[in-house]
C-alpha positions in Angstrom: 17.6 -56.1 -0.9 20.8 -58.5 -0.5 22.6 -59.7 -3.6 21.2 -63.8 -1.9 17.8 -61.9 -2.3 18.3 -60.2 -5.9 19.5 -63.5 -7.4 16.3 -65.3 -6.0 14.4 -62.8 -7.2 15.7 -63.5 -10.8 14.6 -67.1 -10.7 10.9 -68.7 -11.3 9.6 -71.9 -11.6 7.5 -72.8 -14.7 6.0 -76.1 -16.1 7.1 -76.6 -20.1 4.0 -77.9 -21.9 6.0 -81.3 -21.9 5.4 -81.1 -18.4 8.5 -80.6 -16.9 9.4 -78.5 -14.5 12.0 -76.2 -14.9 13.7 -73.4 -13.2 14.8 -70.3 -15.2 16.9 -66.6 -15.4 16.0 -64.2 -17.5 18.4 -64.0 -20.3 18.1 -62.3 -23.2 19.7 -61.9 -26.6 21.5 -59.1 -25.7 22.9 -60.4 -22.5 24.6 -63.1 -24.3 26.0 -61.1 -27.6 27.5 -58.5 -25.0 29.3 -61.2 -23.3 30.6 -62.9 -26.9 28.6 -66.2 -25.5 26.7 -66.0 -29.4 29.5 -67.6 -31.8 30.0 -65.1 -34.8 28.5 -67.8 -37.4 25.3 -66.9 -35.5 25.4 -63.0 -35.1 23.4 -62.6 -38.5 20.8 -65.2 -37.4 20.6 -62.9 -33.8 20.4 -59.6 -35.6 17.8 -61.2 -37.7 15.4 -62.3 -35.0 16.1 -59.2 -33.3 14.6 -57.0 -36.0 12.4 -59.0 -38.0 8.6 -59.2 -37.2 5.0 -58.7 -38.3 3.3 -55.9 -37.5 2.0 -57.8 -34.4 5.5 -58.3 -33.2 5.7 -62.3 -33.8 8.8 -63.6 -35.7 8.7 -64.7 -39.4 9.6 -68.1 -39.1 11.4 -69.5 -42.4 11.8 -73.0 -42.5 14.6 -72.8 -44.5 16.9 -71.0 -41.8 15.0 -72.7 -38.9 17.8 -74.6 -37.6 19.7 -71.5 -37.4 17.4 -70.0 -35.3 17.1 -73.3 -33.2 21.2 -72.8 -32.7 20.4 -69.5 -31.1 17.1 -70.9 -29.4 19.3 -73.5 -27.8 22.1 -71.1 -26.6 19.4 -69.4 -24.1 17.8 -71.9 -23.4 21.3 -73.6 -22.2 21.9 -70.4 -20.4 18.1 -69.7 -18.7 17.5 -73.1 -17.5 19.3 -73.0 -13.7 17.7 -76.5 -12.7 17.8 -78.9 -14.1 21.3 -78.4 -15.7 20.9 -78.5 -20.1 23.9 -79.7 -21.5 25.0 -80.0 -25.4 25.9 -83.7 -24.3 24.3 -86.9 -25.3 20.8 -87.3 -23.6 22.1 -89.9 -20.7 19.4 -92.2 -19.5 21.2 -92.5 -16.2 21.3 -89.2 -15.4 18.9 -87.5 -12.9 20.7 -84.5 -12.4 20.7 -83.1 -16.1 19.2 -83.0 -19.4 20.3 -83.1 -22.9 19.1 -80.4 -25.0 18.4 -83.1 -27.4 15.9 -84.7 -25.1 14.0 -81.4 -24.9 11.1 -80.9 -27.6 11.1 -77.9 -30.0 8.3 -76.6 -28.1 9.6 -77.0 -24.4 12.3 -75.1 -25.8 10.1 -72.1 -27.3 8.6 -72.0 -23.9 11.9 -71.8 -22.3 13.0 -69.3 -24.8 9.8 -67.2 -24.1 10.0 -67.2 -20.4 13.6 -66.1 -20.1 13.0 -62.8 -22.2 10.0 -61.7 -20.7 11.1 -59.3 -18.3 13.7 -58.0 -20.7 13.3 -56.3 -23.5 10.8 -58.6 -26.0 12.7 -59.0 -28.8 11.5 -61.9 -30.2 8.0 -63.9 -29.4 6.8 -66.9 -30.6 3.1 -68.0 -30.2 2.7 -70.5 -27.3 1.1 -73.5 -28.3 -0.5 -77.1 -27.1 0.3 -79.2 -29.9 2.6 -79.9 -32.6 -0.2 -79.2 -35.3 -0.9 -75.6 -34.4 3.2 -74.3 -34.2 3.4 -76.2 -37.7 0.0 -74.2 -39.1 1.9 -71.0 -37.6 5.0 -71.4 -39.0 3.2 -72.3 -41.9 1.4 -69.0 -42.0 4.9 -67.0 -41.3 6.9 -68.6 -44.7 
């Protein structure tokens, strides 16, 4: 295999339950701590969702450090989605070419978050989920 096919290989097309389609690398927590792309007011939050879990292996979701973990969230999912490009700019409604993190729900971004760890090593999974009520109930059920 060439290093055009490898890189192909590393890319897949899903559908985000928004209903966009998105294509993605795998990238995983590790990946990015290794390379210093995870800013060091965020390496607790990281070694956190790297170790913490029930006994079925899903996170414990706090609410009360949930947008830390939506920081870290956001940082792969910046880094996973190859097309189209997710910025940390302001959504722009005239741009067809890329999205604002912003514009993407807290579930498209689960999804995202998911999908790029899969073929690494899992170290973090969150339920995957339809609606809005039933990732409340389970983040409910993890305070």
């Amino acid at each position: 295999m060439n290093v055009q096919e490898w890189r192909e290989r590393r890319k897949r097309e899903i559908t985000l339950p928004s209903g966009l389609q998105v294509t993605i690398k795998s990238v995983g927590l590790l990946d990015l701590a290794a390379y210093g792309k995870i800013p060091t007011p965020l390496v607790d939050t990281v070694q956190h969702l790297m170790t913490s879990s029930d006994s079925h292996g899903m996170a414990k979701l706090d609410l009360r450090v949930l947008p830390d973990y939506m920081e870290v969230i956001n940082l792969v999912v910046m880094a996973a989605v190859v097309s189209p490009r997710i910025t940390a700019d302001s959504p722009d409604p005239n741009d067809d070419q890329n999205i604002s993190i912003d514009e993407l729900s807290v579930l498209d971004r689960l999804e995202i978050f998911n999908e790029a760890q899969r073929e690494g090593v899992a170290l973090l999974k969150f339920p995957q989920h339809t609606d809005q009520s039933s990732v409340a109930a389970s983040i409910s059920n993890n305070v």
